[in-house]
VOVEX-941515 format. One record per residue (C-alpha): residue in one letter; x, y, z. Coordinates in steps of 0.05 Angstrom, whole numbers. Layout:
BEGIN
SITE:resn:u:v:w
SITE:A:X:Y:Z
...
***
This chain:
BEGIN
SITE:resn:u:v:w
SITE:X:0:0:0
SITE:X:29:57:-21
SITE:X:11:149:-40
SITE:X:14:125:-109
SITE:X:-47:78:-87
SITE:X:-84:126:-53
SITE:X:-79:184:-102
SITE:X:-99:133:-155
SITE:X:-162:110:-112
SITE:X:-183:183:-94
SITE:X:-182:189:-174
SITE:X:-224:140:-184
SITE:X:-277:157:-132
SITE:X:-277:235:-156
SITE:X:-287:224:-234
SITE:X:-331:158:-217
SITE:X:-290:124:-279
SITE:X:-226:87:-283
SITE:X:-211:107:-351
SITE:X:-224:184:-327
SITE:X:-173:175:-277
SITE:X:-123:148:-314
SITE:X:-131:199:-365
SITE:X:-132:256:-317
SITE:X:-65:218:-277
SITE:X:-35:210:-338
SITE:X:-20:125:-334
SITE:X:-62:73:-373
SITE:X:-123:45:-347
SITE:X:-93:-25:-332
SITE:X:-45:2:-280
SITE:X:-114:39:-251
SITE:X:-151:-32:-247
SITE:X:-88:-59:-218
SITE:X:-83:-13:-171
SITE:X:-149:-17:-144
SITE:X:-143:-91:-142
SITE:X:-84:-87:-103
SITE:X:-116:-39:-51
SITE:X:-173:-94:-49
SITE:X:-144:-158:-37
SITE:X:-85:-117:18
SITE:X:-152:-102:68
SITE:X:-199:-154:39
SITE:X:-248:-117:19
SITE:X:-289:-87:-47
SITE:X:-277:-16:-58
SITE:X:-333:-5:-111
SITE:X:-398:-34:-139
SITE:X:-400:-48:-213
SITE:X:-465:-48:-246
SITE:X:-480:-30:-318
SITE:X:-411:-8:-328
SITE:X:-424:44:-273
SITE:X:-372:48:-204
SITE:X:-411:61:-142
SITE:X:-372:59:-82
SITE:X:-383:17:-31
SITE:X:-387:38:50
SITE:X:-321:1:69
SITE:X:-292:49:5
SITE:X:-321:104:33
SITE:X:-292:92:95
SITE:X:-231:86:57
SITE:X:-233:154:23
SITE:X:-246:195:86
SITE:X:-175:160:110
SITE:X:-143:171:40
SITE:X:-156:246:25
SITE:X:-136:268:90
SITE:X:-70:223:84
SITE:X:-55:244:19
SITE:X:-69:315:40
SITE:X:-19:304:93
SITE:X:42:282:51
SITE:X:33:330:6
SITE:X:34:386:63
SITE:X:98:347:88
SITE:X:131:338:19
SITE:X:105:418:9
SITE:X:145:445:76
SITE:X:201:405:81
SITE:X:222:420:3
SITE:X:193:496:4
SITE:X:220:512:86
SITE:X:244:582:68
SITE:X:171:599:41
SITE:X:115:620:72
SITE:X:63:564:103
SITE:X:4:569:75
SITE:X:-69:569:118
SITE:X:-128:553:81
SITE:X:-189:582:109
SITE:X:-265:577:104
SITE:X:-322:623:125
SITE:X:-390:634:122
SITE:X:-415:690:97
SITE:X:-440:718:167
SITE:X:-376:700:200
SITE:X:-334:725:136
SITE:X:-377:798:144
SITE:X:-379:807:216
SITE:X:-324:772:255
SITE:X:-257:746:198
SITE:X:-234:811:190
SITE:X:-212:825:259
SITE:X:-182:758:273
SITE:X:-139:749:209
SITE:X:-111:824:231
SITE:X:-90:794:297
SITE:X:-71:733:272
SITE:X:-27:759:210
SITE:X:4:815:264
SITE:X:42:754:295
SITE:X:49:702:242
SITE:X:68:756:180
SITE:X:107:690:147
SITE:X:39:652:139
SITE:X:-4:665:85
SITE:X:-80:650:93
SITE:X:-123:645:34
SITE:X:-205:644:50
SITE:X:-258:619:20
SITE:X:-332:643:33
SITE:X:-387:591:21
SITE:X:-449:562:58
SITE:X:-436:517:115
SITE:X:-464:459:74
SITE:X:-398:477:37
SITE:X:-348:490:79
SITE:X:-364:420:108
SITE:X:-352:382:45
SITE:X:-289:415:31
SITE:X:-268:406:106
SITE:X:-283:325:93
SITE:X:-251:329:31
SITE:X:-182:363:66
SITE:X:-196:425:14
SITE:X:-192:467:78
SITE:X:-151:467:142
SITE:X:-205:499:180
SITE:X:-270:530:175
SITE:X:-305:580:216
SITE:X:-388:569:206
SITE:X:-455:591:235
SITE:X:-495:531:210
SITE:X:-497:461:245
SITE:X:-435:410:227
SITE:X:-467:347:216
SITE:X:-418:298:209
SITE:X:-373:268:263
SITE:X:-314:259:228
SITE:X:-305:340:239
SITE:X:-280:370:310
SITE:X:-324:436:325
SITE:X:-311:488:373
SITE:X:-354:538:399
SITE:X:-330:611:397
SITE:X:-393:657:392
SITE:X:-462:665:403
SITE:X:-500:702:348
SITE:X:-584:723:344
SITE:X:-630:729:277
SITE:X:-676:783:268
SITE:X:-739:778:226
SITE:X:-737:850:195
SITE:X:-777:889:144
SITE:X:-776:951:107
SITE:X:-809:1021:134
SITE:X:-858:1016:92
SITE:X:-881:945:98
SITE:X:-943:928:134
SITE:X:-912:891:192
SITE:X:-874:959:200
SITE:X:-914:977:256
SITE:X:-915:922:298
SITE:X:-863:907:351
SITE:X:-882:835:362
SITE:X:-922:782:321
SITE:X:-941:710:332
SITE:X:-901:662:283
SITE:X:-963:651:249
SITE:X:-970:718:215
SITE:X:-917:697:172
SITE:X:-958:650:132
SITE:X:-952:656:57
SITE:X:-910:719:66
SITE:X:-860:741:10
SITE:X:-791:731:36
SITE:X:-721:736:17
SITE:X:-669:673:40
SITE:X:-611:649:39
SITE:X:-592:590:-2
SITE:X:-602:516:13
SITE:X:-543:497:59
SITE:X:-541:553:96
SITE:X:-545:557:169
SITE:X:-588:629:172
SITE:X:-638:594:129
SITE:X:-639:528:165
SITE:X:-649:557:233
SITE:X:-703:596:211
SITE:X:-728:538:171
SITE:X:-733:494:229
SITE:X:-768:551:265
SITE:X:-827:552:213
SITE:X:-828:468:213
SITE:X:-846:471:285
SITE:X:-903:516:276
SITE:X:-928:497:221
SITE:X:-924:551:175
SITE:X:-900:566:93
SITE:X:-874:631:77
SITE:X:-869:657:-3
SITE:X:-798:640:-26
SITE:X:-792:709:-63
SITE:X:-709:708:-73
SITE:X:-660:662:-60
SITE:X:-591:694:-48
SITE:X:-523:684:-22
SITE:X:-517:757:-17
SITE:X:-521:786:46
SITE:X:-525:863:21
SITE:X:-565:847:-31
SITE:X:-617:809:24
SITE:X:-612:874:64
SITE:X:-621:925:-7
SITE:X:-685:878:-34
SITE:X:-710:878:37
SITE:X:-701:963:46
SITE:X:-742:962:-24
SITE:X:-790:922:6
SITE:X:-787:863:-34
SITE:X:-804:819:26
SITE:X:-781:806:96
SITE:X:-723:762:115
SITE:X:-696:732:178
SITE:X:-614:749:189
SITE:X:-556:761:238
SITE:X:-563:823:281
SITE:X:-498:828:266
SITE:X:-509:847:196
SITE:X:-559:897:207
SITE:X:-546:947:261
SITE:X:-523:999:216
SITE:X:-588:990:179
SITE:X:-623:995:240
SITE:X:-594:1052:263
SITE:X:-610:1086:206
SITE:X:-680:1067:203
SITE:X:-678:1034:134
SITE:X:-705:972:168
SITE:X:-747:954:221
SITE:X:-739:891:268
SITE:X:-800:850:293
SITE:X:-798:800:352
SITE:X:-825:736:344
SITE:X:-870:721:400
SITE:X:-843:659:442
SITE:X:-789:640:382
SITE:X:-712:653:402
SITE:X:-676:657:341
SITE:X:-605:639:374
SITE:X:-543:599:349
SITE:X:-468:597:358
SITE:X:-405:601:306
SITE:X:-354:547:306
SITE:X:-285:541:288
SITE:X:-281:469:254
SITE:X:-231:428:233
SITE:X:-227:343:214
SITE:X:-211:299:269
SITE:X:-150:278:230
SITE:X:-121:340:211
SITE:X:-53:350:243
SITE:X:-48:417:276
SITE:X:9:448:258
SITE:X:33:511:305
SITE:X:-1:574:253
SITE:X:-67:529:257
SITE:X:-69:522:330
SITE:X:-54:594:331
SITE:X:-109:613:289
SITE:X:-156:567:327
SITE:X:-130:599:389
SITE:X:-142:669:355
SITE:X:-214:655:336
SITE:X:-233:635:410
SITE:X:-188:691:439
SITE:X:-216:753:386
SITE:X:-292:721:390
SITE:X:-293:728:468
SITE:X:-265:795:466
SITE:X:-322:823:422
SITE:X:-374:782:456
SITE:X:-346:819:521
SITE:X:-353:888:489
SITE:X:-423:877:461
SITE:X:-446:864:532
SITE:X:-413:924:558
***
């Protein structure tokens, strides 16, 4: 059992064909089969189905992949440093788009302060997304406001964050202060995307009471939730976070839900085999450290 294996099995799995992989790996498709083979008969086991000339992999595979990526993922981080020592380490970093708005800023400054000889490149996606790519070892860490489903992925909490159901001046739940849940029935509203962890809290809110609200827009956009909302295109549920200068201004109006606590926290995340070098345990000790320090202050 060998990298070469591995790489060649995560091939497979990704483009779901062995002649794919071998093109894309550049080696013939009889050293693929081979190679799978020999994976197979070293633990026993059959790594994928084959029906109708079709690969489906099988759950000791899968089992297999989550060990391979992140193995893979390690050598080549070890082959990377120890060949490359004089250059910088790289961190790659994801966010969601409420944590990437309100709260990344202000820990990559006091992380990159004291580390200037890592880089960090971030990605911003749903939290759907950011664990997939976590899984996957596309990321060293991820910082989310959603749930982390699987159990494969270490999550830590650093924040606590509320949604706000608000509306425009000029819509007609502008003058309330408070409304029962079910006044949001068939309602035109503007969410976030499937996958995200705004949208599912608020989701799961509406399951328990029963009620459907008008899925107006769909967007991954927080400014242009807030502009659509201000034009009163509909209402929408979102971080407080995002909103206060809104607020302030008066160019939207937040509404209490009676009896419904819209309240989560962010996570930092990382895989459960991910080996935490000293800039990652410094930016995981960054997020906890800059997160309680503007928890603090917003209390104050």
């Amino acid at each position: 059992m060998t990298i070469r294996h591995l790489k060649i099995f995560i091939a497979v799995c990704e483009y779901g064909k062995m002649s794919t992989a071998a093109k894309k790996l550049h080696i013939s498709q009889p050293s693929v089969s081979q190679a799978i083979a020999q994976i197979e008969q070293y633990y026993g086991i059959k790594l994928f189905e084959r029906l109708s000339k079709k690969l489906y992999i099988t759950e000791a595979g899968q089992r297999l992949l989550n060990y391979a990526r992140h193995i893979v993922a390690l050598f080549d981080e070890i082959d990377k440093n120890m060949n490359n020592e004089a250059k910088n380490i790289t961190l790659k970093i994801g966010a969601t788009i409420t944590v990437g708005t309100c709260v990344l800023n202000d820990i990559l400054q006091s992380f990159e302060s004291r580390h200037e000889d890592v880089e960090t490149k971030i990605f911003i996606q749903n939290t759907h997304i950011i664990e997939e790519m976590i899984l996957r070892s596309e990321l060293d860490v991820g910082m989310v406001e959603g749930d982390i489903k699987r159990q494969d992925i270490v999550k830590i909490p650093i924040l606590s964050d509320e949604l706000v159901l608000v509306c425009s001046s000029s819509h007609e739940l502008s003058k309330f202060k408070s409304i029962d849940i079910k006044k949001l029935q068939n309602l035109d509203f503007i969410l976030r995307e499937k996958g995200s962890g705004t949208r599912e809290l608020f989701e799961n809110a509406l399951d328990r009471a029963g009620v459907t609200v008008n899925e107006k827009w769909v967007c991954n956009n927080s400014e242009a939730i807030k502009n659509a909302v201000i034009n009163n295109q509909g209402l929408t549920v979102i971080s407080k976070m995002l909103v206060e200068k809104e607020l302030k201004e008066k160019k939207l109006h937040t509404i209490s839900i009676n009896n419904v606590k819209l309240t989560r926290k962010f996570h930092v995340a990382y895989h459960k085999n991910k080996y935490l070098s000293d800039p990652l345990k410094s930016f995981i000790q960054t997020c906890i450290h800059c997160s309680r320090t503007q928890e603090t202050a917003c209390r104050s």
